[in-house]
C-alpha positions in Angstrom: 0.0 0.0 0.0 2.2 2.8 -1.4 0.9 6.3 0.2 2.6 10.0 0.0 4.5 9.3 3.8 6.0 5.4 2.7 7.5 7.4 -0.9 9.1 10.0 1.0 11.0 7.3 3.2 12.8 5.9 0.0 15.8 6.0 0.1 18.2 7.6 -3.2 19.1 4.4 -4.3 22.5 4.3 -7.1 21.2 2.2 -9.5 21.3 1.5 -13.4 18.5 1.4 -15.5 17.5 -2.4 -15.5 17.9 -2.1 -11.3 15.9 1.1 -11.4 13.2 -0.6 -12.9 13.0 -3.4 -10.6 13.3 -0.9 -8.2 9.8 1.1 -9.3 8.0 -2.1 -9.7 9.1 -3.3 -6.1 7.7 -0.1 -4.5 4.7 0.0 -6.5 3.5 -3.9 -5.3 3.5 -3.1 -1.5 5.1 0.6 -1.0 7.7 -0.7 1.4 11.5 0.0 1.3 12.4 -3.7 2.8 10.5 -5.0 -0.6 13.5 -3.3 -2.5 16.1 -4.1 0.0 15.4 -7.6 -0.7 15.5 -7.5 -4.5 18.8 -6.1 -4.6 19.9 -9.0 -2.7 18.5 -10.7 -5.0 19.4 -8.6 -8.4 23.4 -9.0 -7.2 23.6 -12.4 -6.5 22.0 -13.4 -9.9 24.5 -11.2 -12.1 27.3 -12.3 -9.4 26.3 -15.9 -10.7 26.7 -14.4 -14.1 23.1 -14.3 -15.1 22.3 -11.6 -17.7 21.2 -8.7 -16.4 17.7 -8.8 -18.8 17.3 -11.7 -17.5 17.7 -10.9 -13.6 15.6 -8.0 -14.3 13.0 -10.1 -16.1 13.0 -12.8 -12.6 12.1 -10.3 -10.5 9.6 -8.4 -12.1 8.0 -11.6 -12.5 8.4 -12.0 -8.9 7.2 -8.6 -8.1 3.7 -9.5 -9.7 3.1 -12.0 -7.1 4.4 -9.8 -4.1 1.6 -7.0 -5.6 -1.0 -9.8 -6.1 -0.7 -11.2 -2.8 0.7 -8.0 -0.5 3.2 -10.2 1.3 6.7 -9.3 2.4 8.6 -11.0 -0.4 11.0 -12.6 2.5 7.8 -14.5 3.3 7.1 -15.3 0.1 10.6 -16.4 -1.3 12.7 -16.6 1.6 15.9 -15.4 1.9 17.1 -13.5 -0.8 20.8 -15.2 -1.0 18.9 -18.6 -1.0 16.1 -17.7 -3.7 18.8 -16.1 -6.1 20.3 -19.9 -6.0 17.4 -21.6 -6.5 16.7 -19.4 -9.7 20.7 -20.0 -10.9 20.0 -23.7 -10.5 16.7 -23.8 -12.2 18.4 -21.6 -15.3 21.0 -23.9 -15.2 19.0 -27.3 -15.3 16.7 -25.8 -18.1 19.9 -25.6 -20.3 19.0 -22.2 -21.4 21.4 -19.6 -22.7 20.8 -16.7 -20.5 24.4 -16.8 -18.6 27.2 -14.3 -19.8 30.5 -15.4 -19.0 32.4 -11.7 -18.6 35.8 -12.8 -20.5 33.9 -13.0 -23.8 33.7 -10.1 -25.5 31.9 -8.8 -28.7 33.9 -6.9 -31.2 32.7 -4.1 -29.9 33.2 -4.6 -25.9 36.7 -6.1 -27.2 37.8 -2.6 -28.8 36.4 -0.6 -25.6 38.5 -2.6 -23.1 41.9 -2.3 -25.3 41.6 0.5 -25.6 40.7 1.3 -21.9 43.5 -1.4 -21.5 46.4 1.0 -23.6 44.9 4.1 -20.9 46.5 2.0 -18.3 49.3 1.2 -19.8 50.3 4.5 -20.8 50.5 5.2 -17.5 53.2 2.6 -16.7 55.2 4.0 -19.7 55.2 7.3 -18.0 56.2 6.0 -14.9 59.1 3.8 -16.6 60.5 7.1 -17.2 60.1 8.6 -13.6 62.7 5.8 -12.9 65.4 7.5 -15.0 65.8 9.8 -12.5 67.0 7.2 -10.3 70.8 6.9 -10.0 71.7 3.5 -11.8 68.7 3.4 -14.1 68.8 4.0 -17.7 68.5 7.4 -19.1 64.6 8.2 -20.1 64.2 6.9 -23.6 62.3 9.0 -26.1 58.5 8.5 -27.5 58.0 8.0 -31.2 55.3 6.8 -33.0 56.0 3.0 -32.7 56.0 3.8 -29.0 52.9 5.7 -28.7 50.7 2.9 -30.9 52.5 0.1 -28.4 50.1 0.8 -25.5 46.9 -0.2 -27.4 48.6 -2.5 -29.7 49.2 -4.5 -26.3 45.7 -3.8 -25.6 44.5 -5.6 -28.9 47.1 -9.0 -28.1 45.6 -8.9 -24.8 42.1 -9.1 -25.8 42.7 -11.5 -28.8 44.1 -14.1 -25.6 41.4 -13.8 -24.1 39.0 -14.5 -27.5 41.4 -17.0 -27.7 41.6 -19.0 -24.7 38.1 -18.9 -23.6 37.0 -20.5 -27.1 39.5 -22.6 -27.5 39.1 -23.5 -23.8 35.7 -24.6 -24.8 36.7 -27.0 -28.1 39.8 -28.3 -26.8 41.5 -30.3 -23.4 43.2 -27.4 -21.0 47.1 -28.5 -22.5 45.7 -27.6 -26.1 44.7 -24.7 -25.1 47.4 -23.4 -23.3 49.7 -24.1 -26.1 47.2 -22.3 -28.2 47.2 -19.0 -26.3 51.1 -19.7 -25.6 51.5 -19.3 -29.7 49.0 -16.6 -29.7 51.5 -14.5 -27.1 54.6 -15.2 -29.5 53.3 -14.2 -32.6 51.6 -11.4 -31.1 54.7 -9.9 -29.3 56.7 -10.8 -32.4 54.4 -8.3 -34.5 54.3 -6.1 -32.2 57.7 -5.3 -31.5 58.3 -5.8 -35.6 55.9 -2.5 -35.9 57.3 -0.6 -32.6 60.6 -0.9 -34.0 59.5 -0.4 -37.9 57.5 3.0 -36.7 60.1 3.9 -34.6 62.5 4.9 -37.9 59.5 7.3 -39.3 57.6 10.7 -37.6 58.4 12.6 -34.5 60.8 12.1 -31.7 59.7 13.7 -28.4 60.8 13.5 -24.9 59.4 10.2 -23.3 57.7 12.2 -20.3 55.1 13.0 -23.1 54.2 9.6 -22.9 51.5 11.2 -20.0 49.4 12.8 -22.5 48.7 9.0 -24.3 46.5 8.4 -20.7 43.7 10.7 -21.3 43.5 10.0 -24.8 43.3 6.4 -25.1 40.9 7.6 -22.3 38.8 9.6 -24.2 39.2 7.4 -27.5 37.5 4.3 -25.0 34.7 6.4 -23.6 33.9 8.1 -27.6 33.7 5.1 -28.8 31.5 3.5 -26.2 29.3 6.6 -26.5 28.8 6.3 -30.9 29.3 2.1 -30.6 26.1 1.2 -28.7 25.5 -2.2 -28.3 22.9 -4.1 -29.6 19.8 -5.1 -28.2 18.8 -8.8 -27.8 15.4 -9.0 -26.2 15.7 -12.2 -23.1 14.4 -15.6 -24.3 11.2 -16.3 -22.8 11.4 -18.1 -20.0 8.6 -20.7 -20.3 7.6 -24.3 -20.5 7.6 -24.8 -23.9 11.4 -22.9 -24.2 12.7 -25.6 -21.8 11.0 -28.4 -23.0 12.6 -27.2 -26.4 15.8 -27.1 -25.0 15.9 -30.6 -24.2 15.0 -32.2 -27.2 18.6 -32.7 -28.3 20.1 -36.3 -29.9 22.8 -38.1 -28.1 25.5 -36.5 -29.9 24.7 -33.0 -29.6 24.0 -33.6 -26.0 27.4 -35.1 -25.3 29.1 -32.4 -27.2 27.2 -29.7 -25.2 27.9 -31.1 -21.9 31.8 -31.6 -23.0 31.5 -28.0 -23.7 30.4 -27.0 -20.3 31.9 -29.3 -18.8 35.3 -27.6 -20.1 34.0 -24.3 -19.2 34.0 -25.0 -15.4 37.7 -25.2 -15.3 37.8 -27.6 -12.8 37.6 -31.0 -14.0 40.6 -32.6 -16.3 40.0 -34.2 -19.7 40.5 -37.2 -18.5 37.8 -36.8 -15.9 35.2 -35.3 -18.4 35.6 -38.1 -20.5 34.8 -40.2 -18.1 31.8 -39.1 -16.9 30.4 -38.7 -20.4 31.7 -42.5 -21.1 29.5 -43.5 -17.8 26.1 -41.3 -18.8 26.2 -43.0 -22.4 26.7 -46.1 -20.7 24.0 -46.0 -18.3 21.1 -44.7 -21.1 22.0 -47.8 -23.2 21.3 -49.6 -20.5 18.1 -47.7 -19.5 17.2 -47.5 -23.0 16.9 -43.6 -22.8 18.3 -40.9 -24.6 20.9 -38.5 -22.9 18.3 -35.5 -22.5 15.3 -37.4 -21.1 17.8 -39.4 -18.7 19.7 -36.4 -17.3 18.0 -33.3 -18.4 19.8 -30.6 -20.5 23.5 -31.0 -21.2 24.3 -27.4 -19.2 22.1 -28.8 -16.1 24.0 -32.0 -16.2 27.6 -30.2 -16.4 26.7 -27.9 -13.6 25.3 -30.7 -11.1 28.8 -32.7 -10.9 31.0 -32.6 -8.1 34.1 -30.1 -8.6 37.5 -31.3 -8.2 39.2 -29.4 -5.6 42.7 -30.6 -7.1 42.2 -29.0 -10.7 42.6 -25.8 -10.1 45.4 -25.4 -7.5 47.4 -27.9 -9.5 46.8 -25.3 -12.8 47.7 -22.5 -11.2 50.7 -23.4 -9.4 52.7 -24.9 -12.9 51.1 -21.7 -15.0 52.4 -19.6 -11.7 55.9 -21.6 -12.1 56.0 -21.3 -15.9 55.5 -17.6 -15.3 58.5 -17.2 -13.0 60.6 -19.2 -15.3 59.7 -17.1 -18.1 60.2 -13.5 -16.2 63.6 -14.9 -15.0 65.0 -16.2 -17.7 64.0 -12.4 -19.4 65.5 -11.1 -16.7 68.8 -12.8 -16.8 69.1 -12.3 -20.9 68.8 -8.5 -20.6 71.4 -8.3 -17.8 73.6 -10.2 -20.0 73.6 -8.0 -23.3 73.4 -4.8 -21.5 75.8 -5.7 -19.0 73.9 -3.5 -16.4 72.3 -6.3 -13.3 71.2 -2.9 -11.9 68.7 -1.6 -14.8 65.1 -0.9 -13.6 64.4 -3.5 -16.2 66.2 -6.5 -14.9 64.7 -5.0 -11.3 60.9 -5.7 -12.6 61.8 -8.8 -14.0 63.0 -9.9 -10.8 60.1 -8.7 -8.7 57.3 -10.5 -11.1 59.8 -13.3 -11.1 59.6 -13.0 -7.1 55.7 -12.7 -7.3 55.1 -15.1 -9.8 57.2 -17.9 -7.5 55.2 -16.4 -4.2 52.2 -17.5 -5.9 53.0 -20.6 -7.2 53.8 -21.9 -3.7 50.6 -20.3 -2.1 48.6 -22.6 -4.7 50.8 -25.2 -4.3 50.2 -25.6 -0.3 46.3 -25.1 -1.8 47.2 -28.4 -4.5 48.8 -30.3 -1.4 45.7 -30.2 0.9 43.4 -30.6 -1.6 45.4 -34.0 -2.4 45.2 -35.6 1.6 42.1 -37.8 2.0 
């Protein structure tokens, strides 16, 4: 019951426009501030569990219906909010349909925004690489040209090709593919990249390095243009009803095994060898039933999601990617200290902290690898 004395207790809420919505449509079922508390519970742990927004949005105006219809505290109704959100995640996930984002993958569009917002960040460690030639045993400040001033966002772009990279490779291939995939993807990127720093760097303007400051706010400004005059497109949320998720499940063995491989992989926490496995033994068990995949175990994404993680997977990862890391940033390390001559350059100094930090963290996932391994 929403009256002039319950609107001017509201509180002035940050909020974007999906969450401003849900917002208006909470206070208008009941005209109580606790309504709206508990959808923003609810509202972050959905997009925390990597729900789309539009969809999150969609849930809980769907929710909000009932809470007008029925003028009951929505805590009553639903119960907790925490607890509700993961009921909903669950339910999304066991109707196998496609309304989870996963925030590495990027459109062309959302890929060009973060390198360049990427090379804005970056500028700003070139400028304060040349801060440290003012230190006594570093190496005089080096000058900005053109090859220079393109290398911020041309690191940008290799950074967000990785990522393109890895996560859909991730999802076609076994991890060790895949690493060696993004691995190549890092050499022949740096290899073109340094080719056109150093190829640029014979042609245009030479200016002091310090100016290197100025690249920050216009990679800057370059991100938030082209976010402004690049708008994304608009998909409208599937429908979320019966005859969606009964759709969804009418899949053939094959495309069922090869969509639970795929999210399977996705998880990131279950080897090859394992995922394998578990496929051999659901095939198994519906030729001995004499049911297909999808009526036996649902959808493939539901199936993937309701296995038991692997608490080894992970740690283990990490702590060889972690050691091949320090490996890497000593052995860098060690090669420019021997054709400068100079073991005190800021250079070798940064390779020997992330060479330092690298090893720190290989050991801290390590001790995570050995517990995981006692019974």
């Amino acid at each position: 019951m929403s009256d002039e004395s319950a609107d001017a207790l509201r509180k002035d809420r940050p909020a974007g426009p999906e969450l401003a919505r849900i917002h208006e449509v909470f206070f208008q079922a009941r005209g109580r501030e606790s309504d709206i508390d508990w959808a923003d519970a609810v509202f972050i742990r959905l997009v925390m569990d990597d729900v789309r927004i539009d969809v999150a949005e969609q849930v809980l105006i769907d929710a909000a219906e009932t809470v007008r219809d029925s003028q009951v505290d929505p805590g009553e109704a639903y119960g907790p909010p925490q607890e509700w959100a993961r009921e909903r995640v669950a339910e999304l996930y066991e109707a196998g349909l496609d309304v989870f984002d996963d925030a590495l993958i990027l459109d062309v569009r959302e890929s060009v925004v973060s390198a360049l917002e990427v090379a804005a960040g970056l500028s700003l460690l070139l400028f304060g690489s040349q801060l440290l030639s003012f230190l006594p045993f570093a190496d005089p400040a080096t000058e900005l040209t053109v090859g220079m001033a393109l290398m911020p966002v041309l690191v940008g772009a290799m950074i967000m090709t990785l990522i393109a990279v890895y996560k859909r490779a991730g999802a076609r291939w076994a991890f060790g593919i895949t690493v060696g995939i993004s691995g190549l993807t890092v050499i022949v990127g740096s290899v073109a990249i340094a080719g056109l720093i150093v190829s640029l760097g014979q042609v245009g303007p030479r200016v002091s390095g310090f100016w290197s400051l100025a690249l920050v706010p216009v990679y800057g400004v370059a991100a938030w243009t082209v976010a402004q005059l690049w708008r994304p497109r608009h998909v409208d949320p599937p429908a979320l009803t019966v005859e969606s998720i009964l759709r969804s499940a009418t899949v053939d063995d094959e495309s069922w095994l090869e969509g639970a491989r795929v999210a399977l992989r996705r998880r990131g926490d279950l080897t090859e060898v394992r995922i394998e496995a578990v496929l051999k033994e659901a095939a198994a068990h519906t030729r001995d039933t004499g049911l297909d995949l999808a009526r036996e175990f649902g959808s493939p994404e539901g199936y993937a999601q309701a296995l038991p993680r692997d608490p080894r997977t992970v740690p283990r990862r990490l702590t060889l990617l972690c050691c091949a890391l320090s490996a890497t940033w000593a052995g860098l390390g060690l090669g420019h200290a021997i054709s400068t001559g100079d073991l005190f350059a800021w250079t070798v100094l940064v390779h020997a902290v992330l060479t330092i930090l690298s090893a720190g963290t290989a050991i801290h996932y390590a001790s995570r690898w050995r517990r995981a391994t006692r019974p």
